[in-house]
VMD Tcl script that draws the C-alpha trace (Angstrom):
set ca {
  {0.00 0.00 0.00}
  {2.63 2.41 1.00}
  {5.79 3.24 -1.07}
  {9.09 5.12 -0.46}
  {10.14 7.67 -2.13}
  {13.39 7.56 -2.56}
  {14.88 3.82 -2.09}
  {18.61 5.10 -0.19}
  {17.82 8.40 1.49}
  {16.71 8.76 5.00}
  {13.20 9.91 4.42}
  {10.82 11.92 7.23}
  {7.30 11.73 7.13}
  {5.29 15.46 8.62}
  {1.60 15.89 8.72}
  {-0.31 18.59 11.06}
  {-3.68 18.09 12.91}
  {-5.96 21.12 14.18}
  {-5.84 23.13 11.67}
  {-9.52 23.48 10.84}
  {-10.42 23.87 14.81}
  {-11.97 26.68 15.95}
  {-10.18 26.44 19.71}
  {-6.76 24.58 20.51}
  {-2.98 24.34 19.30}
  {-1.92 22.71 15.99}
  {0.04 19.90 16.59}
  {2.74 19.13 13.79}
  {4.85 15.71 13.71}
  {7.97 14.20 11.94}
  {8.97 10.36 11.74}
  {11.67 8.98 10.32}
  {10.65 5.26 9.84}
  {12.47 1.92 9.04}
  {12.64 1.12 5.10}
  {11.30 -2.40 6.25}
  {8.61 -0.98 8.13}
  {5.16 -3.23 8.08}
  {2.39 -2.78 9.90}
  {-0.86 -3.62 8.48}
  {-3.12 -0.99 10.61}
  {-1.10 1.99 9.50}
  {-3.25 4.38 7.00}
  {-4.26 7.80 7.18}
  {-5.39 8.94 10.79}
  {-8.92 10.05 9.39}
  {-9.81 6.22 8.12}
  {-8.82 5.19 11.61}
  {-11.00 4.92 14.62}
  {-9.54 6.59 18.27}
  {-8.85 3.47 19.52}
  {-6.80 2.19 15.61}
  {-4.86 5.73 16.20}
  {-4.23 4.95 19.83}
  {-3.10 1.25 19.81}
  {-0.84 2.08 16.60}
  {1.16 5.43 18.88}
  {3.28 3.12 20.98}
  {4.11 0.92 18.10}
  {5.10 3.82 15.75}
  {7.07 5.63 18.66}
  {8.86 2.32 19.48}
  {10.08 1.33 16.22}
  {10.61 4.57 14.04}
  {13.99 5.49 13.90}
  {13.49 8.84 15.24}
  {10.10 11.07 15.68}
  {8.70 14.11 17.24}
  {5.58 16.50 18.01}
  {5.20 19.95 18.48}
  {2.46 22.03 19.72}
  {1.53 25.80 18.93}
  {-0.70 27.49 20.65}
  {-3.85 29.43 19.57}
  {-2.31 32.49 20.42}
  {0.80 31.95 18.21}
  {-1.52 30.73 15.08}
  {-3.58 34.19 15.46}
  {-0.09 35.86 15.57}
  {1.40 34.14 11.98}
  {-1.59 32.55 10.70}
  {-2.97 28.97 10.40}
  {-0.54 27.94 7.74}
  {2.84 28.99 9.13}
  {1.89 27.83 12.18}
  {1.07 24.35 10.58}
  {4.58 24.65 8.54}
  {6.32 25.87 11.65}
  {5.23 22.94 13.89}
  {6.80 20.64 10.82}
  {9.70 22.68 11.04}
  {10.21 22.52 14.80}
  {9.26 18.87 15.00}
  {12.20 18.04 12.57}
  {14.34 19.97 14.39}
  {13.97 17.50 17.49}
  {14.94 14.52 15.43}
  {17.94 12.62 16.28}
  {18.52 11.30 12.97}
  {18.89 13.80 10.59}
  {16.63 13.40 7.47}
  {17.75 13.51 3.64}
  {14.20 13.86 2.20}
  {11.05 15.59 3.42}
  {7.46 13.91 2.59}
  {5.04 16.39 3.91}
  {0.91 15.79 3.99}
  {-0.65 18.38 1.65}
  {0.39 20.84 -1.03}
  {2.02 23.97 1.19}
  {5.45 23.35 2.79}
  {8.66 25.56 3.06}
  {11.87 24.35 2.22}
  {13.81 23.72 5.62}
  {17.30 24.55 4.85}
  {19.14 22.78 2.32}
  {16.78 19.65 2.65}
  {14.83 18.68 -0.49}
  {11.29 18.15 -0.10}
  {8.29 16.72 -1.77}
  {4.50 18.07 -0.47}
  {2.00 15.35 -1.38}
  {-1.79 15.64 -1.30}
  {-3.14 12.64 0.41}
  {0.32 11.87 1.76}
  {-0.74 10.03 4.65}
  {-2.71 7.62 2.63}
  {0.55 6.92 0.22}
  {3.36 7.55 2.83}
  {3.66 5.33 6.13}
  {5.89 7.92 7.25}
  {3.45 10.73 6.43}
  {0.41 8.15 7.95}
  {2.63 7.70 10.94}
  {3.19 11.22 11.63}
  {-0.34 12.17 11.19}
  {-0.98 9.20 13.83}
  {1.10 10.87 16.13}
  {-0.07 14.53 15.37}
  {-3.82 13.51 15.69}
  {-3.58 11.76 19.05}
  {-1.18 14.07 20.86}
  {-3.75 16.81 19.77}
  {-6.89 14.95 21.00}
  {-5.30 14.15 24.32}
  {-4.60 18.04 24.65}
  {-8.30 18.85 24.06}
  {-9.57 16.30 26.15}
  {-7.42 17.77 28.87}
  {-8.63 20.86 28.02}
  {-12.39 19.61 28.11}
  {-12.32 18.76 31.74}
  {-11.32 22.37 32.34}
  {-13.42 24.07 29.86}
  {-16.63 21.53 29.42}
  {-18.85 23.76 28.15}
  {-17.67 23.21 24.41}
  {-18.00 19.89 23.91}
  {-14.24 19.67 23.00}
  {-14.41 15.58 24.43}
  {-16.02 14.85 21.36}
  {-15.49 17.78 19.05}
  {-11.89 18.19 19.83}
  {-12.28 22.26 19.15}
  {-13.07 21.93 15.49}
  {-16.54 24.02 14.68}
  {-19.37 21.66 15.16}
  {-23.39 23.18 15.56}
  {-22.70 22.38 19.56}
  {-19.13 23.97 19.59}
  {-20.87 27.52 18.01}
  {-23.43 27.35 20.10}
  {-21.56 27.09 23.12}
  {-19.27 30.08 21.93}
  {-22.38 31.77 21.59}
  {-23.88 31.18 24.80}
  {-20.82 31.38 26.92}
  {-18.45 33.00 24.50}
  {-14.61 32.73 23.78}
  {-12.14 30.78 25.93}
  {-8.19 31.68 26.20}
  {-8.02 28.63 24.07}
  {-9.89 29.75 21.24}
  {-8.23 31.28 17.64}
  {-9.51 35.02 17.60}
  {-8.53 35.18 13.82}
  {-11.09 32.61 12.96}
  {-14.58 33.04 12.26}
  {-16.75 31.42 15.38}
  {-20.60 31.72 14.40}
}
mol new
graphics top color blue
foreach p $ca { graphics top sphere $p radius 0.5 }
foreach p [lrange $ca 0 end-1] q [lrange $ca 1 end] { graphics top cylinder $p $q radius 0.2 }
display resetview
């Protein structure tokens, strides 16, 4: 199902998650992953039930070669904008790798370069790329874990099940009880 892009370079996989939410961070990750990586479950985080996502996390942490997630908050995305915060998190999130990556596969058609590295943006990534479908894994669940956090302390919202993005129940309840520090101000809420 999945392919590699290049057969002899050390390829990273980057995919966001959040960035259509009305309230929360956007959560970026990068995995570098075996060449001989198999595991059947892997696929695109959005064909995947919670539990899929969260009983494939400790597998993908375990054996990629190197991975990491990054957060920015709703403050910061109102500061630079949706999409450079969604680049940036890719950006900081390779950063934090302990193997250094040759190649860049990156979930979705807007990327910039990071440094000298050569990169490819691929629509549908994560259903093509394990790496890409492992890093969206990763970027999905640490971001629903953050909002469910965030639910016990804000549970007016309906972020346990809506995870901030902008349900009928989510703009009602910014309606009725208005903005939280955790919503984006640059977003339209009604």
């Amino acid at each position: 199902m999945f392919a590699h892009h290049t057969k002899d370079l050390i390829e990273v996989g980057c995919d966001e998650a959040g960035r259509g939410c009305l309230a929360g961070p956007v959560f970026g990750a990068a995995v570098i992953l075996p060449k001989n990586f198999k595991e059947p479950l892997l696929n695109d985080s959005k064909q995947l039930t919670e539990k899929q996502r969260l009983s494939l996390r400790p597998i993908i942490k375990k054996k990629a070669l190197a991975w990491a997630v990054v957060a920015l908050s709703a403050q910061e995305i109102d500061r630079i904008n949706i999409l450079q915060a969604s680049i940036q998190t890719m950006h900081q999130s390779i950063s934090l790798l302990t193997t250094k990556p040759e190649f860049i596969l990156v979930d979705g058609n807007r990327f910039k370069p990071y440094w000298m590295t050569p990169h490819l943006c691929v629509v549908k990534g994560d259903s093509k790329y394990a790496s890409i479908a492992a890093a969206s894994i990763l970027a999905k669940t640490y971001r629903d874990d953050y909002m469910l956090r965030m639910a016990e302390l804000f549970p007016n919202y309906g972020w346990h099940t809506n995870k901030g993005y902008p349900t009928v129940k989510h703009k009602a309840a910014i309606k009725k009880h208005g903005i939280t520090p955790h919503h984006r101000l640059t977003f339209k809420m009604t």
